[in-house]
VEXTIMI-181277 format. One record per residue: z, x, y of N, C-alpha, C in turn; residue in three letters; residue number from 0. Coordinates in steps of 0.001 Angstrom, whole numbers. Example, Ala and Ser with C-alpha at 12.3 -4.5 7.8 and 13.67 -1.06 7.14 Angstrom:
<sites>
{nup=7800	neast=13190	nnorth=-5690	caup=7800	caeast=12300	canorth=-4500	cup=7800	ceast=13200	cnorth=-3300	rest=ALA	nr=0}
{nup=7080	neast=12850	nnorth=-2250	caup=7140	caeast=13670	canorth=-1060	cup=7870	ceast=12900	cnorth=30	rest=SER	nr=1}
</sites>
This chain:
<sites>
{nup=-10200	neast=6086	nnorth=9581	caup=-9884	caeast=5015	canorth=8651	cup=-10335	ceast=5455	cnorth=7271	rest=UNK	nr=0}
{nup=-9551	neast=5423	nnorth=6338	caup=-9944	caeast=5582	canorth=4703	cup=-9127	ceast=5194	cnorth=3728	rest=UNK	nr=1}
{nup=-9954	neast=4200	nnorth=2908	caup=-8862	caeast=3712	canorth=1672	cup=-9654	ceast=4209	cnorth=469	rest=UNK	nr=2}
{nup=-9160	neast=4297	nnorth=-170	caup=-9634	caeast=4810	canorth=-1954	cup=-8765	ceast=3734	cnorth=-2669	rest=UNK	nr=3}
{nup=-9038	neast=3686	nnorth=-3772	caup=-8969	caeast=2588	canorth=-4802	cup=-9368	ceast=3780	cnorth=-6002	rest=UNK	nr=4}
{nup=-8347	neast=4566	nnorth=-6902	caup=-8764	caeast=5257	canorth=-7719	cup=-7780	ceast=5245	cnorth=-8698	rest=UNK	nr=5}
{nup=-8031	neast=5902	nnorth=-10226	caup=-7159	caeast=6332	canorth=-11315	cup=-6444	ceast=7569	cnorth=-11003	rest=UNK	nr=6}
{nup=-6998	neast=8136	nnorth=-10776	caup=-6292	caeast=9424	canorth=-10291	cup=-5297	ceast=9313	cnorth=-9319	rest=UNK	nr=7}
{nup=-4065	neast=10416	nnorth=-9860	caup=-3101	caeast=10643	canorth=-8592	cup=-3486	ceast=11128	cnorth=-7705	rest=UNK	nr=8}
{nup=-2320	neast=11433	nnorth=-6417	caup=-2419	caeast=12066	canorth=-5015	cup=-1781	ceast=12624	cnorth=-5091	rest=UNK	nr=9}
{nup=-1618	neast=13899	nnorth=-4267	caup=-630	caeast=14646	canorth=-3503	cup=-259	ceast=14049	cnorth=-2132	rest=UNK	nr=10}
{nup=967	neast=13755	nnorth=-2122	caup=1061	caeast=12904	canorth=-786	cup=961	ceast=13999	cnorth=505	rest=UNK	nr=11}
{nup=1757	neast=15306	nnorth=437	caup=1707	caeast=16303	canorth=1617	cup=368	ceast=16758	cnorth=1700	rest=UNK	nr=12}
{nup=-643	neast=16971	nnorth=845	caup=-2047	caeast=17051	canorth=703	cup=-2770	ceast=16182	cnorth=1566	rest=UNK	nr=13}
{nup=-2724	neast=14458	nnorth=1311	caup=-2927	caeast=13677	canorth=2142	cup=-2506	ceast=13431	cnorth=3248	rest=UNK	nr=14}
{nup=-1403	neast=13939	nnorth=3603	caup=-940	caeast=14134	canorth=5118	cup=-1901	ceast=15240	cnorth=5969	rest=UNK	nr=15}
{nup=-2095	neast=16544	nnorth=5483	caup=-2572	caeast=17360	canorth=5827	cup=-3746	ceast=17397	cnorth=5715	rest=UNK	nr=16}
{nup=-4408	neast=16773	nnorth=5356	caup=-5926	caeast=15989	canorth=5519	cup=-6029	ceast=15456	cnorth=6654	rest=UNK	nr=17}
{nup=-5118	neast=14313	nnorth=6595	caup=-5069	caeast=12862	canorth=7565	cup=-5004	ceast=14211	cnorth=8985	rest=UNK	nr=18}
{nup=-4113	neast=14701	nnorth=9006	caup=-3961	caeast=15230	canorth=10600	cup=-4980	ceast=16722	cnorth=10862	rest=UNK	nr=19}
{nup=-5465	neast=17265	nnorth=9807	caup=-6313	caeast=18259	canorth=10524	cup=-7270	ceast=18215	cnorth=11216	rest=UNK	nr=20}
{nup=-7006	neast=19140	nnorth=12269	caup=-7551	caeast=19573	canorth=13472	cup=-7343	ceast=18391	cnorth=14793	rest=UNK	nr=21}
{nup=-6357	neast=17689	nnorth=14444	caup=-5933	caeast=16764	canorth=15429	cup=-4576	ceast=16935	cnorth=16423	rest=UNK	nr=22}
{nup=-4696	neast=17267	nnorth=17588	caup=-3788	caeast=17057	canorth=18395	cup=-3356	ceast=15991	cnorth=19160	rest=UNK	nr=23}
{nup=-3847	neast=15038	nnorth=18937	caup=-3520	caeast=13772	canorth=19817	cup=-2729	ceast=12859	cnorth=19180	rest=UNK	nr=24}
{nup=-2058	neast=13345	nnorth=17401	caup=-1013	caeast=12628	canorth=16395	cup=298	ceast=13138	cnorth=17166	rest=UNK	nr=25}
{nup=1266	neast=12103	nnorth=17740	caup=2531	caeast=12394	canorth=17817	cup=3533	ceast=11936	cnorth=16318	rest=UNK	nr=26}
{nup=2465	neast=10732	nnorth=15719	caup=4042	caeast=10311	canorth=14669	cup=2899	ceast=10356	cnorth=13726	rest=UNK	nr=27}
{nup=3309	neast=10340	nnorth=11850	caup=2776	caeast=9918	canorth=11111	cup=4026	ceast=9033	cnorth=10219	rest=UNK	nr=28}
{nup=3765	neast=8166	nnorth=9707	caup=4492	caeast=7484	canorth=8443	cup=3591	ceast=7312	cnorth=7580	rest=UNK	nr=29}
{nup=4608	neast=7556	nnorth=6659	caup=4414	caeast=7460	canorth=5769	cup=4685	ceast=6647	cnorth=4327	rest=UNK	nr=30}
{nup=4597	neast=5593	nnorth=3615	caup=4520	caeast=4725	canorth=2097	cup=4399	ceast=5648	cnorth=983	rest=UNK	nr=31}
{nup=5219	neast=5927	nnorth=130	caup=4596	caeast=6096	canorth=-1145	cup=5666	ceast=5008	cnorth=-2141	rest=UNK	nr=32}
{nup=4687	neast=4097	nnorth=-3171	caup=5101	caeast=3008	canorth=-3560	cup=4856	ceast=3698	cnorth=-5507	rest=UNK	nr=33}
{nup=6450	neast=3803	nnorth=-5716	caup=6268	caeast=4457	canorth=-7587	cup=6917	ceast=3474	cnorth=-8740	rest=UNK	nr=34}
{nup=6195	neast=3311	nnorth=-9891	caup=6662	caeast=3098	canorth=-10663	cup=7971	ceast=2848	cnorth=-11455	rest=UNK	nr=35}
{nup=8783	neast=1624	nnorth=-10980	caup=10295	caeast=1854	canorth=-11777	cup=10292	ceast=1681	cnorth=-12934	rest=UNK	nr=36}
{nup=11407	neast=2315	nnorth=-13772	caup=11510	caeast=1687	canorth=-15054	cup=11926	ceast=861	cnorth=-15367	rest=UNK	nr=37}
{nup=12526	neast=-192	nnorth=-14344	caup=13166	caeast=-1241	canorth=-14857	cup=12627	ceast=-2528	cnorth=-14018	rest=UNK	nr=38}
{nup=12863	neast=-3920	nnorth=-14263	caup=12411	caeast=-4728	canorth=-13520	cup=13192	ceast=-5908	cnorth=-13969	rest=UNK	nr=39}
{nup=14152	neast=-6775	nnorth=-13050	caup=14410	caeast=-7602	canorth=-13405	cup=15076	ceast=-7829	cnorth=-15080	rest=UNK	nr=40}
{nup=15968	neast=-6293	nnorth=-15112	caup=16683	caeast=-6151	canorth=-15736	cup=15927	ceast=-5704	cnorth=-17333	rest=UNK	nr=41}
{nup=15159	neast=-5363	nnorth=-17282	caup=14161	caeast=-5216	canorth=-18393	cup=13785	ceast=-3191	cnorth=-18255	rest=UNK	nr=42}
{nup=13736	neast=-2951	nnorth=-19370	caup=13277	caeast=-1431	canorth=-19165	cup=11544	ceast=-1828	cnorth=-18966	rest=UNK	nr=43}
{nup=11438	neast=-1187	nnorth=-17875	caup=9555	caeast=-1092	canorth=-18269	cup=9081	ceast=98	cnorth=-18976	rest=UNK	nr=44}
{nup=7868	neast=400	nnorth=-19635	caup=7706	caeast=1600	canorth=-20531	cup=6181	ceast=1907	cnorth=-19336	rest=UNK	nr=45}
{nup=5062	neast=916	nnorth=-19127	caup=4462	caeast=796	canorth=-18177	cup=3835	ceast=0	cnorth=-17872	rest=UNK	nr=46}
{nup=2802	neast=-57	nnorth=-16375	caup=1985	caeast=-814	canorth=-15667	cup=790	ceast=-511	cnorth=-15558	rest=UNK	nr=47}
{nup=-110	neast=-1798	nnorth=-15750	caup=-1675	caeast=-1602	canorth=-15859	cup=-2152	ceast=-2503	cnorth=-14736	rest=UNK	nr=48}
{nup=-2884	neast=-1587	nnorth=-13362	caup=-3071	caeast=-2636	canorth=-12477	cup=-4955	ceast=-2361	cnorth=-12944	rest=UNK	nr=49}
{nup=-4915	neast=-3969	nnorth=-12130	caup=-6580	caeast=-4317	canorth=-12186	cup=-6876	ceast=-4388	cnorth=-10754	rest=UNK	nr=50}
{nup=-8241	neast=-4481	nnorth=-10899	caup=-8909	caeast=-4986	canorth=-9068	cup=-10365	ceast=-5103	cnorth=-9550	rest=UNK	nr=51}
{nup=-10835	neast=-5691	nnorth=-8585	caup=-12369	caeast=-6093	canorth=-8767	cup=-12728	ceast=-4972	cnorth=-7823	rest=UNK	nr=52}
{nup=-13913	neast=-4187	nnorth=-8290	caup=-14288	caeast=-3079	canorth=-7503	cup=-15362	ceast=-3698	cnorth=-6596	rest=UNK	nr=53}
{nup=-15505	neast=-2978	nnorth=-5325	caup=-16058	caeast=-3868	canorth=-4438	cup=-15624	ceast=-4544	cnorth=-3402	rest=UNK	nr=54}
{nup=-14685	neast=-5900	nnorth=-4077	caup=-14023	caeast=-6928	canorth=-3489	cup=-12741	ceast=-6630	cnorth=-3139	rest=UNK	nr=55}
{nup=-12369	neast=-5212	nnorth=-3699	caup=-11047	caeast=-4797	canorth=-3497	cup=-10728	ceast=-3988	cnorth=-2179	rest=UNK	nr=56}
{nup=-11886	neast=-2701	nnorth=-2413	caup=-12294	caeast=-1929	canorth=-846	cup=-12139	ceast=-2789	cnorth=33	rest=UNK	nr=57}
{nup=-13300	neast=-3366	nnorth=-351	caup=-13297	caeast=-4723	canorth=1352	cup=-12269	ceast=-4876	cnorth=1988	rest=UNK	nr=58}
{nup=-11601	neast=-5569	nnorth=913	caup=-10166	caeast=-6568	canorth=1483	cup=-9377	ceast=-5187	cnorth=1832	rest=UNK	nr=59}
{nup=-9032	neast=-4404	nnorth=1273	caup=-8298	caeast=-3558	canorth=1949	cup=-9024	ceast=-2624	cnorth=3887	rest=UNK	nr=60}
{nup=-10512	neast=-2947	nnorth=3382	caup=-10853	caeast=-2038	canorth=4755	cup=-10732	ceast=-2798	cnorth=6262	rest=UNK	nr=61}
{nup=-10589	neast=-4800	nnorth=5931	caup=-10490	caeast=-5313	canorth=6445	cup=-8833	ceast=-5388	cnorth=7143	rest=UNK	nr=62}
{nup=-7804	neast=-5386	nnorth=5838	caup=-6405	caeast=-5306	canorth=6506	cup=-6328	ceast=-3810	cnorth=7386	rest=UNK	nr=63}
{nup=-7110	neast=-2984	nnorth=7140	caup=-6787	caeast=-1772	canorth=7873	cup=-7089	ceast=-1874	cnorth=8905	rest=UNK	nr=64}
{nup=-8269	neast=-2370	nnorth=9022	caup=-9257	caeast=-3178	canorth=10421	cup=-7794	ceast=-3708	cnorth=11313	rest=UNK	nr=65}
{nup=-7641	neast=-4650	nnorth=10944	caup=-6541	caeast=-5278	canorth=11430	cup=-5302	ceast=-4505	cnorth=12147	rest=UNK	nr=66}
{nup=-4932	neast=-3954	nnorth=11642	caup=-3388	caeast=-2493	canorth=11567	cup=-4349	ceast=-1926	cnorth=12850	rest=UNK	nr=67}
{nup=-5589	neast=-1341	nnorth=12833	caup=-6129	caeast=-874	canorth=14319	cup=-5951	ceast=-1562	cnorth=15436	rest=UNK	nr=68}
{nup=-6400	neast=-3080	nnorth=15378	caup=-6505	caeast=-3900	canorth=16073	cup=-5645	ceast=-4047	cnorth=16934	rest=UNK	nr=69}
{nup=-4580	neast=-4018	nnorth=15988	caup=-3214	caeast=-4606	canorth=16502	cup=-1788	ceast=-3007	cnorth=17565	rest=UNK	nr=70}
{nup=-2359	neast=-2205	nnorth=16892	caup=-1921	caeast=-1177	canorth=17318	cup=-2826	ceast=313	cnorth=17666	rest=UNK	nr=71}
{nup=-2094	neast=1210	nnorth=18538	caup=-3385	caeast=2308	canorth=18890	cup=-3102	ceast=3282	cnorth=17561	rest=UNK	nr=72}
{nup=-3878	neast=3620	nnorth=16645	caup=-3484	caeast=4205	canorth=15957	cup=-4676	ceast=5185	cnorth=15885	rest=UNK	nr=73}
{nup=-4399	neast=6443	nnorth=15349	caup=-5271	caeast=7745	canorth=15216	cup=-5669	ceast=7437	cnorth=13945	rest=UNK	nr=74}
{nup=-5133	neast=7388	nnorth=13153	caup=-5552	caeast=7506	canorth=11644	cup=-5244	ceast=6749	cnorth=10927	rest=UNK	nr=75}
{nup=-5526	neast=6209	nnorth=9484	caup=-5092	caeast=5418	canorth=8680	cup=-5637	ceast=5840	cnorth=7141	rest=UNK	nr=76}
{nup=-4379	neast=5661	nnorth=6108	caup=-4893	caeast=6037	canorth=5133	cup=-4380	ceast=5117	cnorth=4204	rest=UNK	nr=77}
{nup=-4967	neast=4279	nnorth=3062	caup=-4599	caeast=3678	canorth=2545	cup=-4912	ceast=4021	cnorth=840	rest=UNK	nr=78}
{nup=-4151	neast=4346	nnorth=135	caup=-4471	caeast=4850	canorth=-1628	cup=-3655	ceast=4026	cnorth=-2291	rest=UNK	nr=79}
{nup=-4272	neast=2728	nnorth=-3315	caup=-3886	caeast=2300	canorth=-4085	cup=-5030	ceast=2957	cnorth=-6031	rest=UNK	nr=80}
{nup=-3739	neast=2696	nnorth=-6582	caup=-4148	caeast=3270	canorth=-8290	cup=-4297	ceast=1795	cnorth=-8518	rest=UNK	nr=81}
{nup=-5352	neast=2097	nnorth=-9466	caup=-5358	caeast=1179	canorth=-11014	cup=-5468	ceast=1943	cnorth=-12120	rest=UNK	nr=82}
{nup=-5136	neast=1240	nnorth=-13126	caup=-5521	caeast=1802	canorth=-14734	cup=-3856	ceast=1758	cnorth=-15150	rest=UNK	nr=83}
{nup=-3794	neast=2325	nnorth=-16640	caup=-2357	caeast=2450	canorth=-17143	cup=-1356	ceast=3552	cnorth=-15955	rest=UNK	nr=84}
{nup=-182	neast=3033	nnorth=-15494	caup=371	caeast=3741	canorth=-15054	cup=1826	ceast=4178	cnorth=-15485	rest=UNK	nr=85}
{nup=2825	neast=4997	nnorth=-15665	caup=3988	caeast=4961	canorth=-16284	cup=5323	ceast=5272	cnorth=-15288	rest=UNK	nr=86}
{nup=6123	neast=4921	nnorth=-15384	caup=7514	caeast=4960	canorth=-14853	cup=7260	ceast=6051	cnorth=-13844	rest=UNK	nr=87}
{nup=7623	neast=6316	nnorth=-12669	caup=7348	caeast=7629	canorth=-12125	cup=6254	ceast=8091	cnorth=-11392	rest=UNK	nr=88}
{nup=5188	neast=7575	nnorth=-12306	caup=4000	caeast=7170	canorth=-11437	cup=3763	ceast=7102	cnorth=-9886	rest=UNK	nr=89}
{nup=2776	neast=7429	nnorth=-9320	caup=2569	caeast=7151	canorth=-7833	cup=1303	ceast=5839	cnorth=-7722	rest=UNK	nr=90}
{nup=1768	neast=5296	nnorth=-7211	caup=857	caeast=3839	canorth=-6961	cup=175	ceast=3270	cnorth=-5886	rest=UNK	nr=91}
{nup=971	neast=3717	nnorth=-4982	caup=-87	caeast=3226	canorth=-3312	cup=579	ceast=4587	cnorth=-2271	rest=UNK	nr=92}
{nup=-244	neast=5092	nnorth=-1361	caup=104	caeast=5597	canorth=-237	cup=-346	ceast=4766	cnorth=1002	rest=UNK	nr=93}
{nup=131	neast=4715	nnorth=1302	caup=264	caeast=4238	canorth=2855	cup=504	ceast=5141	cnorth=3873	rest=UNK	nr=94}
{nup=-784	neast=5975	nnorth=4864	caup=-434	caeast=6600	canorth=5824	cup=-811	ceast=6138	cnorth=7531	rest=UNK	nr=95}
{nup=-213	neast=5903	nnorth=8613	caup=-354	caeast=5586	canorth=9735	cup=-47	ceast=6809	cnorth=10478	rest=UNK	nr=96}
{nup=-708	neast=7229	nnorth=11552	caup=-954	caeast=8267	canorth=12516	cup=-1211	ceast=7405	cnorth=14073	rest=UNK	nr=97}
{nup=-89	neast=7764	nnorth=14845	caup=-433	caeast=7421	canorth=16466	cup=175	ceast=8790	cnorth=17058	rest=UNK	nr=98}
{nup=-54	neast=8384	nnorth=18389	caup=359	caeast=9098	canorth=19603	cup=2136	ceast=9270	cnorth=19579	rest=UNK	nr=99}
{nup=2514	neast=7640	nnorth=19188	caup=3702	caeast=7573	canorth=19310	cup=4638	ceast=6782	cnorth=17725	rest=UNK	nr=100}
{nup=5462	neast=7210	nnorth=17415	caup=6039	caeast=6476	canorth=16732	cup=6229	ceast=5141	cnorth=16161	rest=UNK	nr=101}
{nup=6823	neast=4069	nnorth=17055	caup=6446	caeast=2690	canorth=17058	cup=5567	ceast=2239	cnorth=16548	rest=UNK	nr=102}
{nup=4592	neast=2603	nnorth=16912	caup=3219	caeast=1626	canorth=16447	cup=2687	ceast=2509	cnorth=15316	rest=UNK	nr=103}
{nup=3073	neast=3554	nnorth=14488	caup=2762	caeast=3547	canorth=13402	cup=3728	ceast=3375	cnorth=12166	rest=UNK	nr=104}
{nup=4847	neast=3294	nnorth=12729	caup=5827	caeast=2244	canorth=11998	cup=5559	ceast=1018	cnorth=12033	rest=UNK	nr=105}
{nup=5235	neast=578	nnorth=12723	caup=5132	caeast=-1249	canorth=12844	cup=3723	ceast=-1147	cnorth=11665	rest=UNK	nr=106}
{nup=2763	neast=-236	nnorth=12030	caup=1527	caeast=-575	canorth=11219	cup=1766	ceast=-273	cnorth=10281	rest=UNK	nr=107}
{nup=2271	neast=804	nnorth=9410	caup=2946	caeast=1399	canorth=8058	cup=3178	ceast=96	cnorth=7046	rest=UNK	nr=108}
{nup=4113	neast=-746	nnorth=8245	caup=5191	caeast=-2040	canorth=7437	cup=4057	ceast=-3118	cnorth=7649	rest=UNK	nr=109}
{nup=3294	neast=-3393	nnorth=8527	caup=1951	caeast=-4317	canorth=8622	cup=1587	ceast=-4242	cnorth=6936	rest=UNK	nr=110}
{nup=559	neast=-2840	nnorth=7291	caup=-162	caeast=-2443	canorth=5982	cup=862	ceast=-2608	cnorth=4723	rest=UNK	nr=111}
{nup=1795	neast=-2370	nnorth=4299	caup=2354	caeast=-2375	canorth=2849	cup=2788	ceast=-4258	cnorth=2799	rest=UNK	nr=112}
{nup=2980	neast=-5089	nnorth=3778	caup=3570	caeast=-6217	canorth=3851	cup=1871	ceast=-7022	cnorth=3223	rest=UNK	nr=113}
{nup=963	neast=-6595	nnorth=3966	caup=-202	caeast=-7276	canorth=2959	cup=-175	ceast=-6432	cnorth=1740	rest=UNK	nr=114}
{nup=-215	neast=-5666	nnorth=1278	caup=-751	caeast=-4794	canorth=324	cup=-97	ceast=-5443	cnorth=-768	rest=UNK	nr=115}
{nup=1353	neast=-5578	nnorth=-562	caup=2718	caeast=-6300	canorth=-1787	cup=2193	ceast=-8063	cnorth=-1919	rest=UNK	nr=116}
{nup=1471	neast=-8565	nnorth=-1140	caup=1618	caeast=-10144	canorth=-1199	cup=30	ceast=-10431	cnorth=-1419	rest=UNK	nr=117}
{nup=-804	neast=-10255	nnorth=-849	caup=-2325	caeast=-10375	canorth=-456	cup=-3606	ceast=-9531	cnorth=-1109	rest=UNK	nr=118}
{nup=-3344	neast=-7953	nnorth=-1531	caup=-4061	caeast=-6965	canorth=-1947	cup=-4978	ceast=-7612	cnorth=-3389	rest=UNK	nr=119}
{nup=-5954	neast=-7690	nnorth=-3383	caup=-6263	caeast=-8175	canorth=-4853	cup=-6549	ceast=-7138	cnorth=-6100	rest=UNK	nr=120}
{nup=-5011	neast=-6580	nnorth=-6442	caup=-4598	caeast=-6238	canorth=-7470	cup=-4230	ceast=-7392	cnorth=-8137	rest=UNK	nr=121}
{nup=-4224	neast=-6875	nnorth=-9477	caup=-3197	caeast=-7764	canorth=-10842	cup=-2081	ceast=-6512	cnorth=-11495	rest=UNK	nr=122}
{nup=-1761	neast=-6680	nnorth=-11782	caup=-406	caeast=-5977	canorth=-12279	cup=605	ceast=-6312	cnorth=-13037	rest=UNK	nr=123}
{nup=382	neast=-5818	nnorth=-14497	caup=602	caeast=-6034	canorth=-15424	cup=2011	ceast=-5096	cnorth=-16022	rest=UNK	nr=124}
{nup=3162	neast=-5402	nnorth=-16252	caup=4264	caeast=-4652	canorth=-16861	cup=4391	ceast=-4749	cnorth=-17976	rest=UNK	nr=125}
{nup=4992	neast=-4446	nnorth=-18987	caup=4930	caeast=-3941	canorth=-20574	cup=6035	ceast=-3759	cnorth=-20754	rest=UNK	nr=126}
{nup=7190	neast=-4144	nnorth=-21362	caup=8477	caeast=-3811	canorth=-21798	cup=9059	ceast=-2916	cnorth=-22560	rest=UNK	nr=127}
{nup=9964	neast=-2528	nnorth=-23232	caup=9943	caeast=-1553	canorth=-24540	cup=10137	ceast=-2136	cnorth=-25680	rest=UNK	nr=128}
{nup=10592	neast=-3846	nnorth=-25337	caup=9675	caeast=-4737	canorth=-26212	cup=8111	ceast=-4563	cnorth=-26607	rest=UNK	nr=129}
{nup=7602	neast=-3972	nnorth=-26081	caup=6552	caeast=-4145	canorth=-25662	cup=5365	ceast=-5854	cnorth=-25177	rest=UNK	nr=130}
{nup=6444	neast=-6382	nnorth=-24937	caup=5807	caeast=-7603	canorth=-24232	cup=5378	ceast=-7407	cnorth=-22726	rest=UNK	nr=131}
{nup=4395	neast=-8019	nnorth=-22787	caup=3491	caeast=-7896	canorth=-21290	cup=3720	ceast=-9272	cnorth=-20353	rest=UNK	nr=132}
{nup=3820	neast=-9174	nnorth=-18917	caup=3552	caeast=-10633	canorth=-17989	cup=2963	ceast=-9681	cnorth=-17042	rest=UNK	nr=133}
{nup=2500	neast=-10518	nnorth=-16540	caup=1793	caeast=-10212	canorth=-14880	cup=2762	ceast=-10536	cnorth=-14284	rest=UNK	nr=134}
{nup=2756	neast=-9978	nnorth=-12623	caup=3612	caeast=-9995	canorth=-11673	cup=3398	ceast=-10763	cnorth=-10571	rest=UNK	nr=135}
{nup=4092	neast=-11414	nnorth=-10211	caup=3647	caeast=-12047	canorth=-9328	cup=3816	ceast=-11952	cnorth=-8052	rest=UNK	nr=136}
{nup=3398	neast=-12419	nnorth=-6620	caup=3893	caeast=-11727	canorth=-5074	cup=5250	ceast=-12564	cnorth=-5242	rest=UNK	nr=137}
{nup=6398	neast=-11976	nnorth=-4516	caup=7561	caeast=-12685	canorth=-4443	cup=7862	ceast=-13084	cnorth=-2909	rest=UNK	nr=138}
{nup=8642	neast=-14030	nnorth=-2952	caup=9078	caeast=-15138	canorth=-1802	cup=9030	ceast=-14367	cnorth=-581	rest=UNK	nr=139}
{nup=9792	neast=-13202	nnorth=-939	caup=10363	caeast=-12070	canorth=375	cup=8912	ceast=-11795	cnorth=846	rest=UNK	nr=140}
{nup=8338	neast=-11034	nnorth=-70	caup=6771	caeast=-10689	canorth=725	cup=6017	ceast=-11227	cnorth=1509	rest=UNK	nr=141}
{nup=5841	neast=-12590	nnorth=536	caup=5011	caeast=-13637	canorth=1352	cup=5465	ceast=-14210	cnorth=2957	rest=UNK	nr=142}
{nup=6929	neast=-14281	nnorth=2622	caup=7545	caeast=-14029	canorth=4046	cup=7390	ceast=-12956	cnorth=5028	rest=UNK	nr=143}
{nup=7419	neast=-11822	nnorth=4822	caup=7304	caeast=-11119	canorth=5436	cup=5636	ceast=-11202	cnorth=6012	rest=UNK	nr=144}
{nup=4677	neast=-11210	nnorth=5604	caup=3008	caeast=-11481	canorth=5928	cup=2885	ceast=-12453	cnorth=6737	rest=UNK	nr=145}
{nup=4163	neast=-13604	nnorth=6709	caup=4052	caeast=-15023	canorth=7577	cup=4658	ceast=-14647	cnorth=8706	rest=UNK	nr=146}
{nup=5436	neast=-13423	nnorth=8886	caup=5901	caeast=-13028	canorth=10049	cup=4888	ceast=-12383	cnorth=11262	rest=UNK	nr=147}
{nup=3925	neast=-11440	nnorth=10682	caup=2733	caeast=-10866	canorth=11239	cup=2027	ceast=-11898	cnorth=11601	rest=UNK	nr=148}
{nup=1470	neast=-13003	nnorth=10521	caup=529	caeast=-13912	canorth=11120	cup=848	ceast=-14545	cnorth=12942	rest=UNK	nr=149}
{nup=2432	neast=-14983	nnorth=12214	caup=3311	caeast=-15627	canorth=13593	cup=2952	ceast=-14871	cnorth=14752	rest=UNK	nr=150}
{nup=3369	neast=-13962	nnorth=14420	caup=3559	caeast=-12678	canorth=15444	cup=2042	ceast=-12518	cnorth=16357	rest=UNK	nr=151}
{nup=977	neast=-12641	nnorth=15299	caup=-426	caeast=-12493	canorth=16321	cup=-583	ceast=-13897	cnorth=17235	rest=UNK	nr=152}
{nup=-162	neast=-14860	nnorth=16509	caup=-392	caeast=-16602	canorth=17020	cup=396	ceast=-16808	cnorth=18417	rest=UNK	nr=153}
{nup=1766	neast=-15655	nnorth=18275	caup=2377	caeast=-15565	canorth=19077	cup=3431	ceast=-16871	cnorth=19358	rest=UNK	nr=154}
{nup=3494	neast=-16931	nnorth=18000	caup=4337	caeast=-18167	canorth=17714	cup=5796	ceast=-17993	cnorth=17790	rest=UNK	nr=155}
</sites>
């Protein structure tokens, strides 16, 4: 299990090849990488400044990862979200899941990014070439999608 919360980029094949060395018992890995568009809702973006409370941010993320185990057998888990100024192109979250088998690190892959988009306590801030700024907010789809997992454990 490992999440980072950093300014700095990743190498995503780097982080793969981390995640699986010296392991033979990985049949699948998936993989998330979540980048920077330039546009949003019809607007050029120039860039994005995410925030997080340090601390309170790890947590909550080591806890949804907690969870993604729980729920599935998984070998590994890697979770990398950025803060600070980021620009178009940018790399912003990795998301890596490692099992035996396929399935269940797909299902956990889409677990993990379905909180991460609705729940994660980031702020995230876009900038126009107006240069006008709003925060972003979780959208309908996401939050839906997170109400599906909940269901899903309730067994509803």
């Amino acid at each position: 299990m490992s999440v980072r919360v950093q300014t700095e980029d990743f190498d995503v094949g780097a982080e793969v090849a981390a995640l699986k060395a010296g392991r033979t018992d990985i049949g699948a890995i998936v993989t998330f990488t979540g980048t920077v568009r330039d546009t949003a809702k019809g607007a050029t973006i120039t860039e994005m400044s995410l925030e997080h409370y340090p601390g309170m941010t790890e947590a909550e993320l080591e806890q949804v990862e907690g969870e993604a185990r729980r729920r599935w057998p998984l070998q590994a888990t890697l979770v990398i979200h950025r803060v600070g100024r980021l620009l178009p192109g940018d790399n912003i979250v990795l998301v890596a899941t490692a099992s035996a088998h396929r399935r269940a690190a797909f299902a956990a892959a889409e677990f993990l990014m379905d909180y991460l988009k609705s729940r994660a306590p980031f702020w995230k801030r876009e900038t126009n070439a107006a240069g006008e700024g709003h925060w972003v907010d979780a959208r309908e789809a996401d939050e839906a999608a997170l109400e599906r997992w909940r269901q899903q454990l309730l067994g509803d």
